[in-house]
N, C-alpha and C positions, 0 to 999 in steps of 0.2 A: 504494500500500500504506500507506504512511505519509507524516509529513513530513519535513521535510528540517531540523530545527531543530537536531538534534545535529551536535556537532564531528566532524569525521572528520579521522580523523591522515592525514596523506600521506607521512609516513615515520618509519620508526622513528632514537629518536637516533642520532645522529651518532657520539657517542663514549659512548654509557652502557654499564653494566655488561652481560655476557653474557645475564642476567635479561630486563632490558629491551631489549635487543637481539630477542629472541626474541619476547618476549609484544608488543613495537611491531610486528614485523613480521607478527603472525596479526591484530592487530589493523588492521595497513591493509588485510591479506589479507578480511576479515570489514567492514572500510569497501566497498573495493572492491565484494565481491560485492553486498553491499545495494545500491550504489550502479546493479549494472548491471541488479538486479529489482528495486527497487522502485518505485512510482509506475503500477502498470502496473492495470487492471480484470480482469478474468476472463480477456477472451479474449485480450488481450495477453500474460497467465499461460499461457495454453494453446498460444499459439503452437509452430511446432514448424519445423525446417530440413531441406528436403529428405528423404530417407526418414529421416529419424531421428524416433521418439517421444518425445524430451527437448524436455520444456517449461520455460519460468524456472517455471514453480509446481514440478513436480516436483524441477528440482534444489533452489529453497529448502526442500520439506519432506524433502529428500535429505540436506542438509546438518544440519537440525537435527537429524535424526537421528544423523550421524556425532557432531556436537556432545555430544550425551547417549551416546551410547551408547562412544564411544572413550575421553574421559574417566575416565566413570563407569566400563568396564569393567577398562582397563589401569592407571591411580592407585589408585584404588578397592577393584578388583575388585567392586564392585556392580551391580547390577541396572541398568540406565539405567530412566530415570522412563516413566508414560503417555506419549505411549498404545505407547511403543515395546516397552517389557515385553511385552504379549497379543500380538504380532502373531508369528504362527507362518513366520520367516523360512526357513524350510528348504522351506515349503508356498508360499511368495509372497514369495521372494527380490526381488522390485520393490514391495511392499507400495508405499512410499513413494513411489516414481517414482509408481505407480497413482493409489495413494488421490489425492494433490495435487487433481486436477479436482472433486472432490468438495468440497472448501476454497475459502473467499471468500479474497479477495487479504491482508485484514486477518485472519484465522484464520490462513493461513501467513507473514506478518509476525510476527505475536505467537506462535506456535510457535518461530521461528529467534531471536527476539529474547530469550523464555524458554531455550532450549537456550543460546544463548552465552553470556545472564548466568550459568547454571550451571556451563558451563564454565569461567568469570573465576572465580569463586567456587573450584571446585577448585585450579583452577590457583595463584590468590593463596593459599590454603591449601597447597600443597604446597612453592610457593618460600618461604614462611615455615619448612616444618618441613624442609630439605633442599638449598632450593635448585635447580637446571636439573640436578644430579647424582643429586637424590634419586631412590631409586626404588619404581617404582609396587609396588602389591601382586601386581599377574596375575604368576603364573608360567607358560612355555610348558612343553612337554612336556618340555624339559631341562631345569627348573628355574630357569631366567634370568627377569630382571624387567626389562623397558623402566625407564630413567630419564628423568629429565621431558622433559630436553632432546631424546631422540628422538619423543615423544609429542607435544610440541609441533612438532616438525621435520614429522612425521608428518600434522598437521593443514593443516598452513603447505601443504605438497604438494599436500593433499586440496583446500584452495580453490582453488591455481592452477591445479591439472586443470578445474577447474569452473568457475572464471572466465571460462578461454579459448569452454567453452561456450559462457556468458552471452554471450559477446560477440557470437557468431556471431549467437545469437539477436536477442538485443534489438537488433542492427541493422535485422535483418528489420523487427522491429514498429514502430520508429518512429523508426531512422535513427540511435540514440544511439551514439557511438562514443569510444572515450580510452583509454588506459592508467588513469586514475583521475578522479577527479569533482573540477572546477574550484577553486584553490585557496580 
């Protein structure tokens, strides 16, 4: 998919504030997963385990999905960006799973790699005006507002359901196997 010249954190500080405690640990969470798609062509993308239809392409355009659209919708309360906006999710609840195969390895690279810089962006944006306390704009049907620290807790969760995927997978296609990518 890409190359490999960026730092990847292998763990969040040791002793930093609550903040960075947080934002370090989605950030190895978002190393990790890169780490276990990328590098792969098409069909390595398309791979899939035993009767399951989950491919590393589908979960990365899965994930930048969640990226834009979880963000954007609970901090925010906005729209998340293209192409996630038009896609009629109530008509094609897998939209993303789907579409993926459709996408070169470097198109879903630069899709998740865009979605996360937006997400930092939000994110850096909110612990300035607030903090891991501060809270998002979405109200639920009671009127409550997620604060950052579950929203990021919330993301943190979403990659390591997903990573464990990745794992299963990407063994299949070419043996790669770790808790994380070499120091």
């Amino acid at each position: 998919m890409s190359d490999d010249t960026e730092v990847i954190p292998n763990e969040p500080p040791l002793a930093g504030t609550e903040a960075e405690a947080l934002v370090g640990a989605l950030e190895r969470s978002r190393a990790i997963f890169r780490w276990k798609t990328h590098g792969l062509d098409a069909e390595g993308l398309s791979a899939s385990v035993g009767v399951s239809t989950m491919t590393l392409g589908g979960l990365v355009k899965h994930v930048a999905a969640v990226e834009d659209t979880h963000f954007a919708r609970l901090l925010l309360a906005a729209e998340p960006p293209e192409p996630w906006a038009s896609v009629d999710w109530d008509a094609d609840p897998d939209w993303d799973w789907r579409s993926a195969a459709d996408d070169t390895p470097a198109q879903l690279e630069e899709q998740w790699r865009e979605s996360s810089a937006r997400s930092r962006a939000i994110v850096a944006e909110a612990l300035a005006d607030g903090g891991p306390g501060g809270l998002g704009r979405y109200k639920t049907g009671t009127g409550e507002s997620p604060n950052l620290r579950r929203i990021v807790l919330d993301m943190i969760e979403e990659y390591a359901r997903h990573i464990g995927h990745a794992d299963l997978i990407r063994e299949t296609v070419d043996g790669l196997v770790g808790e994380g990518p070499p120091r």
